[in-house]
C-alpha positions as CSV (number, residue, x, y, z in Angstrom):
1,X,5.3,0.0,-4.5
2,X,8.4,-1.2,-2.8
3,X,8.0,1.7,0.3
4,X,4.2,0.4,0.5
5,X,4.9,-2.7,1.1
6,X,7.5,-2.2,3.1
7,X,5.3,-0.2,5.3
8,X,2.5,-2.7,5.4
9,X,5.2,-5.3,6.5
10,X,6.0,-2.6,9.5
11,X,2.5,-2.6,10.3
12,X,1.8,-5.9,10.7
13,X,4.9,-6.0,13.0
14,X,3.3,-3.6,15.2
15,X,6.4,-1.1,14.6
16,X,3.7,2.0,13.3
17,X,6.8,4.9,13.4
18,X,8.5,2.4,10.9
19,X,5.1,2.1,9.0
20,X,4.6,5.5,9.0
21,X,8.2,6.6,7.8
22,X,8.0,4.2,4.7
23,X,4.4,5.1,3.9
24,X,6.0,8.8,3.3
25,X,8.6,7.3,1.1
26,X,6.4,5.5,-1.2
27,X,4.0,8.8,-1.4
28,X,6.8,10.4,-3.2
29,X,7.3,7.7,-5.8
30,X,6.9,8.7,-8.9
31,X,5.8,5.2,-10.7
32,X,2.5,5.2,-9.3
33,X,-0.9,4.6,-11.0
34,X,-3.7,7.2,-10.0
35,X,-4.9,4.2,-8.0
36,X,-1.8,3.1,-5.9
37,X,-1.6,6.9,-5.0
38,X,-5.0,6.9,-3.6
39,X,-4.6,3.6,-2.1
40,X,-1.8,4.9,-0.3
41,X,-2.7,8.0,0.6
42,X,-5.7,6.3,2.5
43,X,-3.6,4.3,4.3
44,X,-1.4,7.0,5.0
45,X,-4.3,8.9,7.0
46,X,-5.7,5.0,8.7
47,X,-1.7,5.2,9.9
48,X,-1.5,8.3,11.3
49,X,-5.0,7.9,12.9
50,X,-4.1,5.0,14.7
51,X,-0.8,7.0,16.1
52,X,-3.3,9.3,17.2
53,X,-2.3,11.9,14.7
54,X,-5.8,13.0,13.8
55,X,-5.1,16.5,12.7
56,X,-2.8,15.0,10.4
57,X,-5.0,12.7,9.1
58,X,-7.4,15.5,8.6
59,X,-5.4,17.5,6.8
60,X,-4.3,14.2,4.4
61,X,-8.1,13.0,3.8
62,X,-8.9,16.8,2.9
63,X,-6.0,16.5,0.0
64,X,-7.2,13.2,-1.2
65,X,-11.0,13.9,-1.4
66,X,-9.9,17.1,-2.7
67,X,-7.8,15.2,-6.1
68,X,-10.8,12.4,-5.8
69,X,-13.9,13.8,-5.1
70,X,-15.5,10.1,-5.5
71,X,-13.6,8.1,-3.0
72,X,-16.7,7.8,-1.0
73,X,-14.7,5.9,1.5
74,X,-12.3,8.9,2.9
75,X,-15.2,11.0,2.3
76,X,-16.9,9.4,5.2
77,X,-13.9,9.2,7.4
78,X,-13.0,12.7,7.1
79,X,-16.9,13.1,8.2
80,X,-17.2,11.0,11.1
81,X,-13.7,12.9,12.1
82,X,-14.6,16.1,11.7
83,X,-18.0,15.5,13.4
């Protein structure tokens, strides 16, 4: 959860590439609950929407309602994104 944080801290600084970059690192950590994965790959696609990465984010909130077909919430984003 170190890299997550990390990234939120980046975030909150405005610096998003930084946010971004550290969000990827904590993806690969290998500690995490079931939860803190989804967690973070949901803020992982919020990220790389709001750097205007929206195929990207598309193609994360696929993956994630994919492995968690009852996160209602990126079930509805990847909705209202894909129209």
């Amino acid at each position: 959860m170190f890299y997550f944080n990390l990234a939120l801290s980046y975030r909150a600084n405005g610096e998003l590439k930084q946010a971004i970059t550290y969000t990827q690192k904590a993806i690969e950590a290998p500690e995490l609950t079931r939860a803190q994965s989804t967690n973070i790959y949901y803020s992982y696609a919020l990220l790389l929407l709001e750097a205007k990465k929206n195929m990207d984010a598309i193609i994360v909130l696929e993956a994630l309602v994919e492995a968690v077909p009852d996160f209602t919430l990126a079930q509805q984003l990847l909705q209202r994104l894909k129209g």
